[in-house]
C-alpha positions in Angstrom: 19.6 0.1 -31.9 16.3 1.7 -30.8 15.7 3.2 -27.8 12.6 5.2 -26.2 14.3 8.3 -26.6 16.8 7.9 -29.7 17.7 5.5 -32.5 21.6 4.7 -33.0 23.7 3.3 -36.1 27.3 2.4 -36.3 29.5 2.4 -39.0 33.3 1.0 -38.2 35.8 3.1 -40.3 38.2 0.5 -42.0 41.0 3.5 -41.6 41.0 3.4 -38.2 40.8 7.0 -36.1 39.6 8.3 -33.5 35.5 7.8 -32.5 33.1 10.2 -34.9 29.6 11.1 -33.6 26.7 12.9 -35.9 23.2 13.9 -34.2 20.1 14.3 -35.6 17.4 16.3 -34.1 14.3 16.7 -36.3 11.9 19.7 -35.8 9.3 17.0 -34.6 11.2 16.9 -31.2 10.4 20.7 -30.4 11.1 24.4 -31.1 15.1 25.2 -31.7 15.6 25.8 -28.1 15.0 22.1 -27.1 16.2 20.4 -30.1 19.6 22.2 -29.3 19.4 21.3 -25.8 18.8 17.4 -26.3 21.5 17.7 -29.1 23.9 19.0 -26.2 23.1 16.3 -23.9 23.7 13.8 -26.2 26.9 15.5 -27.4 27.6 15.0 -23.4 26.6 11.6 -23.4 28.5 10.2 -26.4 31.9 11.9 -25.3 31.3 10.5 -22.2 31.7 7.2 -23.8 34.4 7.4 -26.1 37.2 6.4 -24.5 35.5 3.2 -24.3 34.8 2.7 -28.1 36.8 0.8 -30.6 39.0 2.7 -33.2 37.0 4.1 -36.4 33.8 3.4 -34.7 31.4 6.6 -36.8 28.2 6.6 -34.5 24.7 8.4 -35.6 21.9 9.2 -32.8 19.0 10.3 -34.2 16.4 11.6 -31.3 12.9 11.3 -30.9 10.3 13.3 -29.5 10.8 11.9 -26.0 14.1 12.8 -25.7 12.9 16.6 -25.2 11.4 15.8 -21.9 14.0 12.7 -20.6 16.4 13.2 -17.8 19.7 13.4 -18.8 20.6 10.4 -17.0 17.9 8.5 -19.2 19.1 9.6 -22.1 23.1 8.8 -21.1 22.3 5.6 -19.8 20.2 4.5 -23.4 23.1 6.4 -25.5 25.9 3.6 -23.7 23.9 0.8 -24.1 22.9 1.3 -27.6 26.4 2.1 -28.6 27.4 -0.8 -26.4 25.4 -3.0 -28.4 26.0 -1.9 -31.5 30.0 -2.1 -30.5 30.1 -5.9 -29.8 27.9 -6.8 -33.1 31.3 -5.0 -34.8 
């Protein structure tokens, strides 16, 4: 699922397990400062949501430049719906 500010895929893990989450944060969203800043908020963002996830669901976000300047509510709010989404196509 696309988003303004990131891109999610979801792979479902036929073994089961708890939720997995990668992030990728290219140097085209900024300097190392704010790439490891918008990787911490959506680090906060996806934990948020795993409790609601199914088992073996292994989640990417890849963010894009716009993520660097979104509130974190913005970019929380896009992370659950794009995992939402991608949850029910499972």
């Amino acid at each position: 699922m696309s988003g303004a500010n990131s891109v999610t895929y979801q792979l479902m893990n036929p073994n089961g397990g708890s939720p997995r989450f990668g992030f990728i944060v290219a140097k085209s969203v900024g300097n190392a400062v704010v790439r490891n800043r918008v990787r911490r908020r959506l680090k906060a963002a996806a934990w948020s949501m795993a409790p609601g996830l199914p088992a073996g669901a292994e989640t990417v976000f890849r963010a894009l430049p716009l993520s660097a300047t979104a509130d974190f509510a913005v970019l929380s709010a896009e992370v659950e719906r794009s995992a939402a989404r991608l949850a029910e196509k499972s």
